[in-house]
C-alpha positions in Angstrom: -179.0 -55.3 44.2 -176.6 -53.6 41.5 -177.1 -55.0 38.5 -173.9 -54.8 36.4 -174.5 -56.1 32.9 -171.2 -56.8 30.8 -172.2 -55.4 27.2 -169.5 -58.6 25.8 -172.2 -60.5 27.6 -175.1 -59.3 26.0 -173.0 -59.0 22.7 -173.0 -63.1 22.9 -176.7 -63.0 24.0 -177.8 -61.5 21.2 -175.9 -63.0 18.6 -177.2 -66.7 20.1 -180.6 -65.1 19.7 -179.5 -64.5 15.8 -177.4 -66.9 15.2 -179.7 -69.7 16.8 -176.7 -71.3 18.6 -173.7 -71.3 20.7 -171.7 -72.3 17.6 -173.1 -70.4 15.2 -172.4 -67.3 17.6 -168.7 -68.2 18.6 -168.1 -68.3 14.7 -169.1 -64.7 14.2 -167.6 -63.3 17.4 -164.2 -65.2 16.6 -164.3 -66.8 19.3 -164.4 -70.2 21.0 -168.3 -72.2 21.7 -166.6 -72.3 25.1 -165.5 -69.0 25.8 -169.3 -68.2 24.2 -171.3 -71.0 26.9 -169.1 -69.3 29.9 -169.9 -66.0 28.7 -173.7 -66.6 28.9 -173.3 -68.6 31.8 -172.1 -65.4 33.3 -174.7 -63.1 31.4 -177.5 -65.1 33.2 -175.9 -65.0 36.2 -176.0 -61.3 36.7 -178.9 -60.9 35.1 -180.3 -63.6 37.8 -182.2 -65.8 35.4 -181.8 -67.9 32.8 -181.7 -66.6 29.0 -182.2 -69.9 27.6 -183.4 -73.9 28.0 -181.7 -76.4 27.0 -183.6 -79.0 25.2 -182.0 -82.1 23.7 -178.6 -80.5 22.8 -180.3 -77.4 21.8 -180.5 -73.7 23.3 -184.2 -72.7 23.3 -184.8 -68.8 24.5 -187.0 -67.9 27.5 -189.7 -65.8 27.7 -187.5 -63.2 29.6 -184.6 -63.7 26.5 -187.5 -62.2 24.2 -188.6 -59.8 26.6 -185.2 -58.8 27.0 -184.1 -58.4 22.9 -185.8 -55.7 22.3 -184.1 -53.2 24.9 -181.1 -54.5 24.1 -181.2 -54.5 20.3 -182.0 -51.0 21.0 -179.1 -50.0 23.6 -176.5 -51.6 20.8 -177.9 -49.3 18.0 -177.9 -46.3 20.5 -174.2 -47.5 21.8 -173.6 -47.5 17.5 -175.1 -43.9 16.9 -172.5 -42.7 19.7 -169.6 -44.3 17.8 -170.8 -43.1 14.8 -171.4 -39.4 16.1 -167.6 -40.1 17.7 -165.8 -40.7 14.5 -167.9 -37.6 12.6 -166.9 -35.3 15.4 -163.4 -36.6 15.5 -163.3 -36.2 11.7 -164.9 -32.7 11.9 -167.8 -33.7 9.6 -170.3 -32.8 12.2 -170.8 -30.8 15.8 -171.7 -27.4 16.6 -170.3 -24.3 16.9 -171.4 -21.5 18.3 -170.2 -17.7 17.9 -171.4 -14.7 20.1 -170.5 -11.3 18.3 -171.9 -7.8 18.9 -175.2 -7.0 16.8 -172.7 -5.0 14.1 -170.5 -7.9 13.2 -173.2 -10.5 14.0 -175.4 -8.5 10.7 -172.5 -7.4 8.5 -169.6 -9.2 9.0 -170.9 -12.6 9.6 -173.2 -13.9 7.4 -170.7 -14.4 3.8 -168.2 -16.3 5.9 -170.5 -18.2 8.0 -172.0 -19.2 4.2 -168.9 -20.6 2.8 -168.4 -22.1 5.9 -171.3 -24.0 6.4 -171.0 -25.2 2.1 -167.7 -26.7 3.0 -168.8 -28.0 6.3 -172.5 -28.8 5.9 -173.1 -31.2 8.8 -171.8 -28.9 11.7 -174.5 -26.8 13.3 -173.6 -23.2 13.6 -175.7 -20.9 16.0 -174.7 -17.2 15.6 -175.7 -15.3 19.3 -175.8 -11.5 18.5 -175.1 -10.1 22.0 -172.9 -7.6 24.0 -169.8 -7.2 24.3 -169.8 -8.2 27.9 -171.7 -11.0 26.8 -169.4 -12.2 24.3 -166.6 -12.5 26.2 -168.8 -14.2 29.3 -170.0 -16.9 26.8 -166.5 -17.4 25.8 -164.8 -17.8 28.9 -167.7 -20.1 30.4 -167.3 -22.5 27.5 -170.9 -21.2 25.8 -169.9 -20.1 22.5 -166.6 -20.9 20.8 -165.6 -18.0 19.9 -166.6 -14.4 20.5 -166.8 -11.6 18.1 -166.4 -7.8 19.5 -165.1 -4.4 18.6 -162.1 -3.7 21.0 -160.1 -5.6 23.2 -162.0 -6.9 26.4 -159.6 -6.7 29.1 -160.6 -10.1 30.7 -157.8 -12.4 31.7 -160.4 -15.2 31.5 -160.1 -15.0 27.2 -157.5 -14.4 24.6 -157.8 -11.2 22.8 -156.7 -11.2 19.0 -156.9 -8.3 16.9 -158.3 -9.7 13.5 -158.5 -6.3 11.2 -158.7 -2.2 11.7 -161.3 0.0 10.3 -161.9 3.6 10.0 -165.0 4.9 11.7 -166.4 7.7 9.7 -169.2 10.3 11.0 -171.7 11.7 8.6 -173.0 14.8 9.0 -174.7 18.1 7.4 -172.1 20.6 6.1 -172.6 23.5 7.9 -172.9 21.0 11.2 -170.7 22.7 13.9 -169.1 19.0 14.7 -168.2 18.9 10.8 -165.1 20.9 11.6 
């Protein structure tokens, strides 16, 4: 049997269970006491037994009601940390992003602008991968790091190359080196 539980349903169990009423609970829904009974006519129905007794024009919960509270007082707040988590990552005051540079930039490039960003973003998580160039570019193009950091173009079709600055290379060595010429 596939149990198919309507979470509108359980949204008028539970607030029967707090309210301590059909009435009480329409009221705070905005909604109708009959639109509430048929909805936990229907709850109890899929569920496949009864949620509450009715005992001189009163609704008295079951033993499986209180058993049942609990899971589901905990499956609303889980339901309202994902709508919560939603709205911060819509917002862009939380997530994670991830960066895969070459050890160079990864050491002396990185860690100044990966400061200021994290003081004006403190929530997001950022995770800084020092890796190959190959690797960058694989991370990048299988959706594992957001964006990749490397000297030189990479020549995959799978990414998008930009060039972000130029720098001399220099190479020290003695005076009297025969390279120095």
């Amino acid at each position: 049997m596939v149990l198919v539980l309507n979470l509108r349903e359980l949204e008028v169990f539970r607030t029967i269970m707090e309210a301590g009423g059909v009435t009480g609970a329409a009221e705070r829904l905005g909604m109708t006491q009959p639109a509430a009974s048929k909805m936990l006519r229907q709850a109890e129905t899929r569920l496949g037994f009864s949620l509450f007794r009715r005992d001189r024009n009163r609704l008295v919960a079951t033993e499986e009601a209180h058993a049942l509270l609990p899971e589901l007082l905990g499956a609303f707040a889980a339901i309202s940390g994902a709508e919560r988590l939603a709205e911060a990552l819509r917002s862009g005051r939380t997530g994670r992003f991830t960066i895969a540079a070459v050890p160079v930039l990864a050491t002396a490039l990185l860690p100044q602008p990966i400061r200021a960003f994290r003081a004006f973003r403190p929530e997001v998580m950022v995770r800084l991968r020092a890796t190959t160039a190959l690797d960058a570019v694989n991370q990048v193009a299988d959706y594992r790091a957001d964006i990749g950091l490397i000297l030189g173009k990479s020549g995959d079709a799978r990414v998008e190359t930009t060039l972000l600055c130029q720098s001399e290379i220099g190479c020290a060595l003695p005076p009297r080196h025969p390279l120095a010429a």
